[in-house]
N, CA and C of each residue as an Amber inpcrd file, in Angstrom:
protein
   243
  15.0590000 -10.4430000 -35.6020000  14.2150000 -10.8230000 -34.4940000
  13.5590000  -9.5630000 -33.9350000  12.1720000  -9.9740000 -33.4710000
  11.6210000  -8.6630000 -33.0160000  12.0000000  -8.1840000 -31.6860000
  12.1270000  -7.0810000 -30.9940000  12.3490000  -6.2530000 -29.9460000
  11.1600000  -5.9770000 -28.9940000  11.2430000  -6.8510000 -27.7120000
  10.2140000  -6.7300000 -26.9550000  10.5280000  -6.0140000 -25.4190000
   9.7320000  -5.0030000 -24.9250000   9.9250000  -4.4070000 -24.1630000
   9.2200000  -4.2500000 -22.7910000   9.5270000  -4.6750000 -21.8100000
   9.0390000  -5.0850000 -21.0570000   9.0420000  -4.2310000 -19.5030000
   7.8130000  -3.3270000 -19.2080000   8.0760000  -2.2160000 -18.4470000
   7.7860000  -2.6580000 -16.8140000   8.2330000  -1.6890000 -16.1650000
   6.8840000  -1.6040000 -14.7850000   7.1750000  -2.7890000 -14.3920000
   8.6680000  -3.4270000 -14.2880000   9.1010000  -5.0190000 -13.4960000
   9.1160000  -4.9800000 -12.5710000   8.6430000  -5.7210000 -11.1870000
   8.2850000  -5.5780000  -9.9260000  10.0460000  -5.5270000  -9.9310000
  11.1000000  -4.7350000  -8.7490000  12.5410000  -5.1460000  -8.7460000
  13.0220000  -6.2260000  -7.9460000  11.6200000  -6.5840000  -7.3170000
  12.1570000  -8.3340000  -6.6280000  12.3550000  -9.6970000  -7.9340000
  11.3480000  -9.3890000  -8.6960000  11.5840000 -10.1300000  -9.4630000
  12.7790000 -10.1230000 -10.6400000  13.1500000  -8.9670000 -10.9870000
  13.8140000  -8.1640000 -12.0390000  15.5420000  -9.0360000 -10.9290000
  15.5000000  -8.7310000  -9.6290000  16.5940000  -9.4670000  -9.2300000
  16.4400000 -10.7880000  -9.1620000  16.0820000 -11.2470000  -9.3190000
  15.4280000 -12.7990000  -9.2090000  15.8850000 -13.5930000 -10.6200000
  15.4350000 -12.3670000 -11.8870000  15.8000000 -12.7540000 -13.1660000
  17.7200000 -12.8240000 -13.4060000  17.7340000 -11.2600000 -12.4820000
  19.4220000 -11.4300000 -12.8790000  19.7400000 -12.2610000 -12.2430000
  19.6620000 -12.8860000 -10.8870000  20.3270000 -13.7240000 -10.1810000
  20.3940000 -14.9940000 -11.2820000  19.2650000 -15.3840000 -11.6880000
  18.9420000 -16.4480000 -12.4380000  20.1330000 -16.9620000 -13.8900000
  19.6810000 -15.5410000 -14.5620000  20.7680000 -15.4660000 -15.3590000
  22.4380000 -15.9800000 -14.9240000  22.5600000 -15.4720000 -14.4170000
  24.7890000 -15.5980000 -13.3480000  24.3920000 -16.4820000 -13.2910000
  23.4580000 -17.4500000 -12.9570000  23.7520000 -19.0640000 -12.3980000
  23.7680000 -19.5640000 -13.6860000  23.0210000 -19.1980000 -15.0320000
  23.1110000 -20.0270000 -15.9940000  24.5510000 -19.1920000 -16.9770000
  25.2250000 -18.4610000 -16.5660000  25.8390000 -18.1090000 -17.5850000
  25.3740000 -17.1120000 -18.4350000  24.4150000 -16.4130000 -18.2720000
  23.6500000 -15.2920000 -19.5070000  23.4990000 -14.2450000 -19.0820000
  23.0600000 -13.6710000 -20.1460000  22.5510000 -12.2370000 -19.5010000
  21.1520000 -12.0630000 -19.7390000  20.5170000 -11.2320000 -19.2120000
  19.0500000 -11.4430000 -18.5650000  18.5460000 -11.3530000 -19.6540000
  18.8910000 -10.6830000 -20.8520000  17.5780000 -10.6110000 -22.0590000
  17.5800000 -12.6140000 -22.6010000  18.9340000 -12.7980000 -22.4060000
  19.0940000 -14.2940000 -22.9840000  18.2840000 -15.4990000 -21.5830000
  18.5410000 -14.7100000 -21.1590000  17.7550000 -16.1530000 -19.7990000
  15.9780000 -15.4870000 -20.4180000  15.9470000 -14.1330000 -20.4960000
  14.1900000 -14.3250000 -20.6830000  13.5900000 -14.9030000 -22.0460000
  14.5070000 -14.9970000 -22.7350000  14.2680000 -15.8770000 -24.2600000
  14.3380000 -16.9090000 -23.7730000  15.0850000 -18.0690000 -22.8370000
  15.1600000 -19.3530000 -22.6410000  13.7700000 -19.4860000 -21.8990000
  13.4180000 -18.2780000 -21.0060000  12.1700000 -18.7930000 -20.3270000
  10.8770000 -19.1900000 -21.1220000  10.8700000 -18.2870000 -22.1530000
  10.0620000 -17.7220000 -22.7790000   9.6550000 -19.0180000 -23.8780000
  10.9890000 -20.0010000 -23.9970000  11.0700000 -20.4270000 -24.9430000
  10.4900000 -21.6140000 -24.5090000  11.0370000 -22.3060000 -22.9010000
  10.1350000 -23.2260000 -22.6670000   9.3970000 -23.0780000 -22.2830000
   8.8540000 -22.1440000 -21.6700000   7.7210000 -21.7220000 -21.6230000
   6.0550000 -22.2680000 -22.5540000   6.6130000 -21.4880000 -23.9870000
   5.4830000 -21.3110000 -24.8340000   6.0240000 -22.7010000 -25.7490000
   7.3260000 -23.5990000 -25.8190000   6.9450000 -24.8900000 -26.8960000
   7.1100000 -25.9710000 -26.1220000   6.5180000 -25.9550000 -24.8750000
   6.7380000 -27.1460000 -24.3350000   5.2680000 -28.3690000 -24.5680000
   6.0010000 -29.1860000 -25.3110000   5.3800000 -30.6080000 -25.8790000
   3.4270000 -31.1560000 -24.9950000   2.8910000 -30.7180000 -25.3980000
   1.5210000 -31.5790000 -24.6610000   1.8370000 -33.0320000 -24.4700000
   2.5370000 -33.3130000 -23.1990000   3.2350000 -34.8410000 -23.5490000
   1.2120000 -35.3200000 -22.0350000   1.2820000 -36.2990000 -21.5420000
   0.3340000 -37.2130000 -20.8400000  -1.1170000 -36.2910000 -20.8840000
  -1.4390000 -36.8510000 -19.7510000  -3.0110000 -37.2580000 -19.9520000
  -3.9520000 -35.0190000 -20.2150000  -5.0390000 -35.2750000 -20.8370000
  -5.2470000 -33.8780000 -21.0560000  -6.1400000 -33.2100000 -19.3600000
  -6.4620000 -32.0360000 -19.0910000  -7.4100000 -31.6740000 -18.4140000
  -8.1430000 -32.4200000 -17.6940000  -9.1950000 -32.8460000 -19.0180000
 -10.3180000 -33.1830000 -18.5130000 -10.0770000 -35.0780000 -18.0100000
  -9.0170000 -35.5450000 -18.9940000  -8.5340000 -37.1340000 -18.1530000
  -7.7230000 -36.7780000 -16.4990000  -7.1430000 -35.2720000 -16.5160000
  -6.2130000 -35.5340000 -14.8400000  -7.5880000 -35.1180000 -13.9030000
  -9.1900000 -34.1470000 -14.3560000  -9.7370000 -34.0840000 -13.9430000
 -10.5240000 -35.4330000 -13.0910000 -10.8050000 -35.9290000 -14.0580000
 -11.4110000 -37.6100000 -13.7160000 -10.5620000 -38.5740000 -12.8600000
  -9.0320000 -38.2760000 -13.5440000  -8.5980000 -39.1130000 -11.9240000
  -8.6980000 -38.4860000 -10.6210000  -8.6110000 -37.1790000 -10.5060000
  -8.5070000 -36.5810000  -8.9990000  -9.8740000 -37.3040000  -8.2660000
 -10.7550000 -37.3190000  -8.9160000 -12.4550000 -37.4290000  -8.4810000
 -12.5320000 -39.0390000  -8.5420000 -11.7730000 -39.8450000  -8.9930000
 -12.2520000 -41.0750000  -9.2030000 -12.5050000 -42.2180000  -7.8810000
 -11.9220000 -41.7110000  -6.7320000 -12.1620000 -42.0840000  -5.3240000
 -13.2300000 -42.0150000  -4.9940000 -14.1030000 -40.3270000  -5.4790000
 -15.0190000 -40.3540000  -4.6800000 -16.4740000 -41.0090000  -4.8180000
 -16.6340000 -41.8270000  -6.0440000 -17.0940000 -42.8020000  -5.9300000
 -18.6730000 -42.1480000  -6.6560000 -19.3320000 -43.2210000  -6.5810000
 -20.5980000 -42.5900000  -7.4610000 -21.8590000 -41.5420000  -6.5660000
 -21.9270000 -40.4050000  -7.1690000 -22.6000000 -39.4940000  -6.4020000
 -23.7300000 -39.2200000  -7.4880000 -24.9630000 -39.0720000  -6.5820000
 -26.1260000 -39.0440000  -7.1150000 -26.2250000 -37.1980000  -6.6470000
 -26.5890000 -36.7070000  -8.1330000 -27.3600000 -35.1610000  -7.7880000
 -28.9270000 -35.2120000  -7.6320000 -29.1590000 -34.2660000  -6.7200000
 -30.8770000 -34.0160000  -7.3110000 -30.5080000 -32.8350000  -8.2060000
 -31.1440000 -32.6630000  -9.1950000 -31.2560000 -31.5530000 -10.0140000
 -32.7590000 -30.8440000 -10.0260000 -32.7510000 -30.0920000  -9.6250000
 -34.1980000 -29.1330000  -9.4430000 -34.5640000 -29.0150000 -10.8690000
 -36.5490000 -29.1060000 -10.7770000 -37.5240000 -28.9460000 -11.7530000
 -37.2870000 -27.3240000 -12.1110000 -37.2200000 -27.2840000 -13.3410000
 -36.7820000 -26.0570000 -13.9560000 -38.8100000 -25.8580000 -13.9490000
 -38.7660000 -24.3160000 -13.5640000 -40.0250000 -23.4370000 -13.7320000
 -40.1980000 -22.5150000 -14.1100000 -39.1580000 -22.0540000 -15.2220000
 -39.1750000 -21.3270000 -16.0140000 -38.6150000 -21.5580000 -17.0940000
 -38.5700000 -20.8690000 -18.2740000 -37.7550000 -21.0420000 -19.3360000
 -36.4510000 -20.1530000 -18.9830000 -35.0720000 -20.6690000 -19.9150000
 -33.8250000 -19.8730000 -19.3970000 -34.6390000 -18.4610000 -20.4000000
 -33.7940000 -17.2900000 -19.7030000 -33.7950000 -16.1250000 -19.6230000
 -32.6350000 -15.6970000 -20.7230000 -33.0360000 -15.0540000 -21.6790000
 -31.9230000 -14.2400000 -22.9050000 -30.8940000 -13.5610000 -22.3420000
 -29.6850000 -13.0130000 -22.6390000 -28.8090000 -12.3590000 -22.2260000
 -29.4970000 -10.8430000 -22.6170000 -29.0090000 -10.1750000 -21.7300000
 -29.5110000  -8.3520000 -22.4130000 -29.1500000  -8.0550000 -23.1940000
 -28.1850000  -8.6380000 -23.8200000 -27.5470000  -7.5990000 -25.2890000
 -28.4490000  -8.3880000 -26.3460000 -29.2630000  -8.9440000 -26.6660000
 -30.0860000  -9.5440000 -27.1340000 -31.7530000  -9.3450000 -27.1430000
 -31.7920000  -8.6010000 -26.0130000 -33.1670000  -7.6670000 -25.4940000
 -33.3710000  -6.5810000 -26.3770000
């Protein structure tokens, strides 16, 4: 397994981790693998983004934009100039 090193830990948090650890039984490199672990494979289980987006908004009911007459053409980025 690879060796990861992890510098410059704020020490509120660094106690926060050990405390964490004693409550589960581990020691801190093993509690930051458990974090780590659900962390990064936890399951895409219900609805995505853009479906929890649409429910938050779905109250507010149908809204009309004005969208302004474009009078120019869009403009190139500079690195392209």
């Amino acid at each position: 397994m690879a060796t990861l090193t992890i510098r410059d830990l704020d020490e509120d948090l660094k106690a926060k981790l050990r405390v964490r650890a004693a409550e589960h039984g581990r020691s801190m490199e093993a509690e930051v693998r458990a974090i780590l672990a659900a962390a990064l494979t936890r399951s895409a289980t219900g609805p995505g983004l853009g479906s929890r987006i649409r429910q938050r908004f779905t109250d507010v009911g149908d809204v009309a934009l004005e969208l302004p007459e474009r009078t120019e053409f869009p403009r190139l980025p500079e690195i392209f100039e």
